[in-house]
N, C-alpha and C positions, 0 to 999 in steps of 0.2 A: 903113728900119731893116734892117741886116744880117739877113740866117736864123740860128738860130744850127747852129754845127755840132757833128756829133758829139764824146762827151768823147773823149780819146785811149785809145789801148789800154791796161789795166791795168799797173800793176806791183804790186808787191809790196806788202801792206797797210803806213800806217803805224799806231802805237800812239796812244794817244788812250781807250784803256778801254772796257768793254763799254757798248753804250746803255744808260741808266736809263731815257728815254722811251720812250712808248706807241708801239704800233703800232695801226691803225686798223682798223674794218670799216665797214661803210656806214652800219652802226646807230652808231657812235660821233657823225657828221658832223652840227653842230647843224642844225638847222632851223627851230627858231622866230628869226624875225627880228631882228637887231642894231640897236641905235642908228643914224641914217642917218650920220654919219661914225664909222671904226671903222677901224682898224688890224687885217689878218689877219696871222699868225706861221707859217710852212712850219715843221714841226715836222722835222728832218734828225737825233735821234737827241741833241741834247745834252744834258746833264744840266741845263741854265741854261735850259732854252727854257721852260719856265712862269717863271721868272724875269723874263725879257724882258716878259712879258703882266701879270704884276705889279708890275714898275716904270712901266708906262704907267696900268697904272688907278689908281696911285699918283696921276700926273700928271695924272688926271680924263681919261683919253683911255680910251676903250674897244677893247678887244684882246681877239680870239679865237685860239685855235690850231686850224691844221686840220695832216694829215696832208700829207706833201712832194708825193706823188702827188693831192692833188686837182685835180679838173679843172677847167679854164679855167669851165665853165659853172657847177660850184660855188660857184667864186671871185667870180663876176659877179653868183650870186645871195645873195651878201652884202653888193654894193657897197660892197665896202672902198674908202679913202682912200689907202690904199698898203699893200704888202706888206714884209713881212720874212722873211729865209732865216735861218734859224737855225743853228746851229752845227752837230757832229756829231762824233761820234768815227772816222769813217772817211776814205779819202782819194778821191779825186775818181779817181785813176788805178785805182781797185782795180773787176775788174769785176765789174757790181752793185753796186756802191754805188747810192746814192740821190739820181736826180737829177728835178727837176720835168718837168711837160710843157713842151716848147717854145713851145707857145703861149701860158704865162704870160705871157713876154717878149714877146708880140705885145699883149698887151691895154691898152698905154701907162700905166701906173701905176708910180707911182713904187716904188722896190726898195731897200732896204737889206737889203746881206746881212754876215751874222757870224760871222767865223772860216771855217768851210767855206763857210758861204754865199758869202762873198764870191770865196772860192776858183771857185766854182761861176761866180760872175760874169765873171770872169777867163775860166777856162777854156773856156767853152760860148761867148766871143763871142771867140775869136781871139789870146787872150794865152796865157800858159804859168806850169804850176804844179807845180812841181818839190819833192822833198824839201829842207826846210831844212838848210843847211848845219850850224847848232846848234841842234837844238830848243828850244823856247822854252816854259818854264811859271814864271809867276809876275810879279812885276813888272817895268814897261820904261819907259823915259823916252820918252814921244812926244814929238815936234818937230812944230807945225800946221806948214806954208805954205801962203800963198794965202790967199783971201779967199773960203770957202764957206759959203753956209746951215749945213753941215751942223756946223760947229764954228764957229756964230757966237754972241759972246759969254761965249768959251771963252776962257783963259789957252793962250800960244801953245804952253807947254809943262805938261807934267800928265805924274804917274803913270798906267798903267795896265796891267791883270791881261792876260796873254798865257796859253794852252795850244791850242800847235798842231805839229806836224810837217811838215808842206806849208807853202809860203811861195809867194804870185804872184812871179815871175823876170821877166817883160814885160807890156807891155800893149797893147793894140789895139781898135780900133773904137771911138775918142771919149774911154775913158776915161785920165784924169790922177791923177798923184800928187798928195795932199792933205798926206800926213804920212808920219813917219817913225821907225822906231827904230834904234840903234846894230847892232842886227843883221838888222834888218827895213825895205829901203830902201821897201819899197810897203806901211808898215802901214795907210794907207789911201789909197780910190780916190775919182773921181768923173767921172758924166758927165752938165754941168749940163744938158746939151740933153735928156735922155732922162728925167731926174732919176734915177741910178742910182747907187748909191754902194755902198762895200764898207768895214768896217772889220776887221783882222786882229785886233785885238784884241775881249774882252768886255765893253762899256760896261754893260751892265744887272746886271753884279757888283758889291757895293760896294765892291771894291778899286780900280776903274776910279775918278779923281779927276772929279767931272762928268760922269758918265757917262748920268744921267738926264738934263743936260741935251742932253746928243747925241741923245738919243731923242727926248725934244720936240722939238729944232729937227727933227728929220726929220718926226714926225707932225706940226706945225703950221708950219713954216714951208716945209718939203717938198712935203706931202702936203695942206697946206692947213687943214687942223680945226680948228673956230673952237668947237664946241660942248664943252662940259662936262661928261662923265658922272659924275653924284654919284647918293649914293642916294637923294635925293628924286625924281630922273628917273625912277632905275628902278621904286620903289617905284610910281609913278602908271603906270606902262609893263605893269607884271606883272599889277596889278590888271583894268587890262583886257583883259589876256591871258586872266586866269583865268577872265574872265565870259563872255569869246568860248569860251571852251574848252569850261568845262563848264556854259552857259546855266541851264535851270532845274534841272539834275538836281540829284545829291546828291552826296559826299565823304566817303573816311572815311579817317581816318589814325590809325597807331601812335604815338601820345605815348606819348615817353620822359623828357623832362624835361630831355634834353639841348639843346642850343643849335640842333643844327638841326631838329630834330622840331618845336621849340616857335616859330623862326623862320617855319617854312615854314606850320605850324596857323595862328602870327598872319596872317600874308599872306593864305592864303587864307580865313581868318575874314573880315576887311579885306573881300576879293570876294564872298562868298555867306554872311555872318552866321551862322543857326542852320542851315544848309542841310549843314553839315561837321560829321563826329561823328566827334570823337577817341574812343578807345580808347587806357586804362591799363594794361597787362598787368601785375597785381604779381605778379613770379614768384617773391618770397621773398630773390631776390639782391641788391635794392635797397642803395646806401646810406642810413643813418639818416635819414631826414626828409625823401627820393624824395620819395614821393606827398604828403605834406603840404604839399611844396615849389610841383609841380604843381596839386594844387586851389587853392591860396590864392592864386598868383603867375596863374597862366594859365587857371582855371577862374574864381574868383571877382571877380580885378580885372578881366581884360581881356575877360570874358562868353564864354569859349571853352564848348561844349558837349561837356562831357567824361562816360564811362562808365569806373566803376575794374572790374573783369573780376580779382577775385580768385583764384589758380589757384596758387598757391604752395603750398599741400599737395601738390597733382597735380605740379610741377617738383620739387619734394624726395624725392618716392615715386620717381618714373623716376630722377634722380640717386643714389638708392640704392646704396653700392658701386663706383661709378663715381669711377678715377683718372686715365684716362685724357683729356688737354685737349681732343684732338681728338672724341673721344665725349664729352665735356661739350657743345662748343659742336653739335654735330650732333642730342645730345639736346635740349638747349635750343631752338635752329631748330624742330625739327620740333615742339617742343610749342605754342612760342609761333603759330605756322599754325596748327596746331591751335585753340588758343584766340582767337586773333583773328579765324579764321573764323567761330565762333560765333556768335562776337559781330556780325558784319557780317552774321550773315545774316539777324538780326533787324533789321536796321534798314532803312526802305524808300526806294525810288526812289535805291537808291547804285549808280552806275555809273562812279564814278572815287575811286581808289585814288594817297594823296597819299603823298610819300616827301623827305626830305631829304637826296636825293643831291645833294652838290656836286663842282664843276668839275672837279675831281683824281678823283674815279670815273668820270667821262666820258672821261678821257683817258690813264687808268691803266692801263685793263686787262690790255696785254700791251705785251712791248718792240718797237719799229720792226721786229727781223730775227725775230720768233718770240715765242711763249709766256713771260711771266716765270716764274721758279721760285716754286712755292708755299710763301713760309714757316710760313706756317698759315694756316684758315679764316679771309674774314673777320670783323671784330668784329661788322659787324651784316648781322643775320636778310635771309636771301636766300629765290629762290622765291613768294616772294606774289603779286606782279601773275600768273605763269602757271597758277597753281593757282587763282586767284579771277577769271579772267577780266576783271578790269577794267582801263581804262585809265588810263595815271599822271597825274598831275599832279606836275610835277616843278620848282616857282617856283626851285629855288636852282641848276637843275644848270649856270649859269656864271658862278658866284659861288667864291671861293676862303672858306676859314674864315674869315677875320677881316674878309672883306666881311660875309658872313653875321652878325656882331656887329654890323659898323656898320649893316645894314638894320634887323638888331635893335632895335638904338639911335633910328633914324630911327623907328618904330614906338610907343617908348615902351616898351619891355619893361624891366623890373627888371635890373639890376644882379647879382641872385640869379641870374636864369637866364643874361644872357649873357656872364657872368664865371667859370660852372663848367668846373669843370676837364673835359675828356674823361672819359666813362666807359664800358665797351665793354659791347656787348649782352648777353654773357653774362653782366656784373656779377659778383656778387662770385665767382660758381662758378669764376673761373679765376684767382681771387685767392686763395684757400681753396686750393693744391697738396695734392693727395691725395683721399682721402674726403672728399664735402660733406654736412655733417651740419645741423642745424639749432643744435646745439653751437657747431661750428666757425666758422658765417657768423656766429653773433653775438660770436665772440671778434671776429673781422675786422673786422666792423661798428662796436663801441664804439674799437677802435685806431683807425678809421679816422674816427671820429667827434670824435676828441681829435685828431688830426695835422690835421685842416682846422679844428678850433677854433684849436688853438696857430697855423696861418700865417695865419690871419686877425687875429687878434689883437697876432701882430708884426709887421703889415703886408709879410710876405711872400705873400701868398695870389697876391694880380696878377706878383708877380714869378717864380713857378713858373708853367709852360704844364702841368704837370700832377703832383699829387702824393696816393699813397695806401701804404696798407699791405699787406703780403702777409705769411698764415701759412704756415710753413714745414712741411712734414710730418716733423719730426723734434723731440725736446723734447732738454732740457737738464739739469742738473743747476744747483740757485741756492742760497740762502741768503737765507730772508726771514724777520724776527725769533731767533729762536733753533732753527730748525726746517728741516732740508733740504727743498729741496724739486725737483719731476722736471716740469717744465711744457715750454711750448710759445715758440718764439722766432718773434719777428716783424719782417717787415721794411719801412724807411721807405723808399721811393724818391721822389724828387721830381727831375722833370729842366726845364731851359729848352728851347725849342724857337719856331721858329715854324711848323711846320705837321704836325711827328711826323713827316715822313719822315728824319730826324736828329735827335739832342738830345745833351745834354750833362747831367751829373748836378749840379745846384747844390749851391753853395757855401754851405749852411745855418751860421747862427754856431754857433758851439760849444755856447755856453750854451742855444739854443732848442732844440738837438737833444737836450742833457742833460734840459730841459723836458718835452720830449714824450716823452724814454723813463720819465724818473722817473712821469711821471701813466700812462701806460699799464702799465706795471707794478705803479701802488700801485689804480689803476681800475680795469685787468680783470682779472678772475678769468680763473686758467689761463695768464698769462704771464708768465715770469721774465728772460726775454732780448730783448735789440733792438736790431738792426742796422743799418746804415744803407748803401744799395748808392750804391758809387760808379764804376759803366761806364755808358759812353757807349753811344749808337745812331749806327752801329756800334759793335762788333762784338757787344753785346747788344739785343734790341730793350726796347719802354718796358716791355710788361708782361713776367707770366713765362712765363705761358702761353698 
């Protein structure tokens, strides 16, 4: 196998937009063992590359992402089936860019790279990657030729999604053209001996026509993978994990009542039965029928061993006066520590502290070139594990949300729990804008209590990824019976999404929105008006504050 050589000297950066992906630290890089066949993803900065790891576990093939810079011995002790270079908003010429160690390419595994990746393929073994003559964003007519694993049982021609500035100009060292587009003669490569391949385009978009199946054939007819990862695997996989983990000691976790809190309690129930002691913090912010939702769904059916830890006087006393959101959620944080400490210290032989962090917090934290900008605190309670000295148990952190539903699912958990909507730690406090009163959160509460009656009942409920009310800190002027009247206006937002890092504001019918203003207004006291927000995420995010 050739060495490969240095990239060329920089030139001038092309466009391609800021990373949205993570940047690593050592603490990010998993470590508990994968599936024995697995698929790694070189994370280079694209905005697609959890994408990529999403449409393979789509495919029952298991994908992790590590950072571009992990080392060959990293890499080895994950015994992946083959590697993938992922995309990237920078160019291969610019110096510092982002390129692997050399000796990835020594460890004989098969490579698919995308977009830069491939670029990267190109250039580091003796070909040349030059600024495209017309950049290229959006769709292009590939041309297959040839007869490759890697587009086999593909239509010889297909749409597919292009956004690149750099275009490979030559090739060298084994590798052949595969295919083609009207402006892009090398949109993809291959070199069967090496098993190496490159595509210029993004098949794991769904604009890309078959573009799942270009993935398969590379993990399974490429790379070889014959096994299956479903969640009954992982489910019997984790359980043993948990019991090697934390053997006879104890567990305690934060039930919240949301999907992955109550996920991650079933699981490790699953592994150590009464040995796991949830804790309920009711902090007063709850929506209507929280806790009652919690005992009956996850305490009583599935024998979970739950403590409700009452403290919602004490959150409304320190909220006091308090408008600002960032001092909402900072006060809430440090109460709830507060009070879940308490709680934990009475209960014995607990040496591990369980959390439902998934796969997008493990590799969010900050972007490939530096720090992301902080648009507010996150939604959930930070600080625990260093302040209580325990170790985590953390069954879901490489699970995406809506795996998290299907393990759900696999487990037997209700419908109730793993169909709710999102709801953020701070609860209602930062849905309540302004002063949070004991007033105010039950206006919020009963709107909010009628807007998840009404999308339930018009069999919208599944078809929003998330929807609630927010009171506004300002009233209005109304007319209700013969009598003016000076109240409070509220607002309905409900948007589609699949995973809240984007959304879009749905498209509610007419009449169910007339529905739920007219009952909110003739139902709760103190509101005469009712909006309904329609911006997207961007350039607003879901909640308001």
């Amino acid at each position: 196998m050739a060495s490969a050589p240095k990239a060329p000297r920089p030139t001038a950066p092309l466009g391609g937009g800021p990373s949205r992906r993570p940047g690593w630290t050592k603490e990010s890089v998993p470590v508990s063992p994968p599936p024995a066949q697995s698929i790694l993803i070189l994370d280079f900065g694209s905005q697609y590359t959890q994408l990529i790891a999403r449409r393979l576990r789509e495919l029952a093939i298991y994908a992790e992402i590590l950072p571009y810079s992990a080392t060959p011995e990293t890499i080895l002790a994950r015994s992946p089936k083959g590697i993938i270079l992922s995309g990237g908003p920078d160019s291969v010429h610019r110096k510092g860019s982002p390129q692997p160690d050399p000796e990835v390419f020594r460890l004989g595994l098969p490579i698919l790279g995308i977009c830069y990746g491939m670029q990267l393929l190109v250039c580091l073994h003796g070909g040349a990657v030059a600024p495209a003559r017309r950049r290229e964003y959006g769709h292009a007519d590939l041309r297959i030729q040839g007869d490759s694993p890697l587009f086999k049982g593909i239509s010889t021609r297909l749409q597919v999604w292009m956004s690149h500035g750099d275009a490979a100009q030559r090739l060298n060292n084994g590798f052949k053209v595969l295919a083609r587009t009207a402006t892009a003669p090398l949109a993809a490569i291959g070199d069967e001996a090496r098993r190496w391949y490159g595509v210029q385009f993004h098949p794991e978009v769904a604009h890309t026509a078959e573009g799942g199946r270009i993935l398969e054939n590379f993990a399974r007819r490429i790379c070889g993978i014959t096994q299956r990862w479903t969640m009954a695997s992982l489910l019997k996989s984790q359980i043993a994990e948990i019991k090697a983990q934390v053997g006879s000691q104890s567990v305690v976790c934060a039930l919240s009542g949301g999907v992955d809190s109550a996920v991650a309690a079933a699981l490790i129930h699953r592994a150590i039965g009464r040995r796991l002691h949830c804790i309920f913090v009711e902090t007063g912010l709850s929506r209507l029928g929280d806790r009652d939702r919690v005992e009956k769904y996850l305490g009583r059916a599935l024998g979970l061993n739950i403590k409700i830890a009452d403290a919602s006087a004490l959150f409304l006393r320190r909220l006091a006066g308090v408008s600002d959101p960032e001092r909402k959620r900072k006060i809430i944080g440090r109460t709830f520590i507060e009070v879940f400490e308490a709680q934990a210290r009475r209960l014995p032989d607990v040496a591990f502290l369980a959390q439902g962090t998934l796969y997008p917090d493990v590799i969010e934290s900050v972007s490939v070139h530096g720090p992301s900008a902080v648009i507010k605190s996150h939604h959930n309670v930070g600080g625990l594990p260093k302040r209580m000295k325990l170790k985590l148990v953390e069954p879901l952190r490489y699970l995406f949300k809506d795996e998290v539903r299907r393990l759900g699912a696999e487990m037997g958990l209700p419908n109730e729990i793993l169909r709710a909507h999102p709801f953020p730690g701070p609860g209602l406090a930062i849905r309540v804008l302004g002063a949070v009163t004991r007033q105010r959160l039950d206006v919020i509460r009963n709107a909010d209590a009628i807007l998840r009656q009404e999308l339930h009942a018009s069999g919208w409920y599944d078809r929003v990824w998330q929807g609630f009310t927010v009171l506004l800190p300002v009233r209005s002027v109304g007319v209700m019976g013969d009598s003016r009247t000076y109240e409070n206006a509220v607002v309905l937002r409900c948007v589609g999404s699949r995973d809240g890092m984007t959304a879009d504001w749905s498209r509610l019918p007419h009449d169910l929105l007339q529905k739920i203003s007219s009952r909110i207004v003739s139902e709760v006291k103190g509101v005469n008006r009712v909006v309904y927000d329609v911006t997207s995420k961007p350039p607003a995010t879901i909640e308001w504050e």
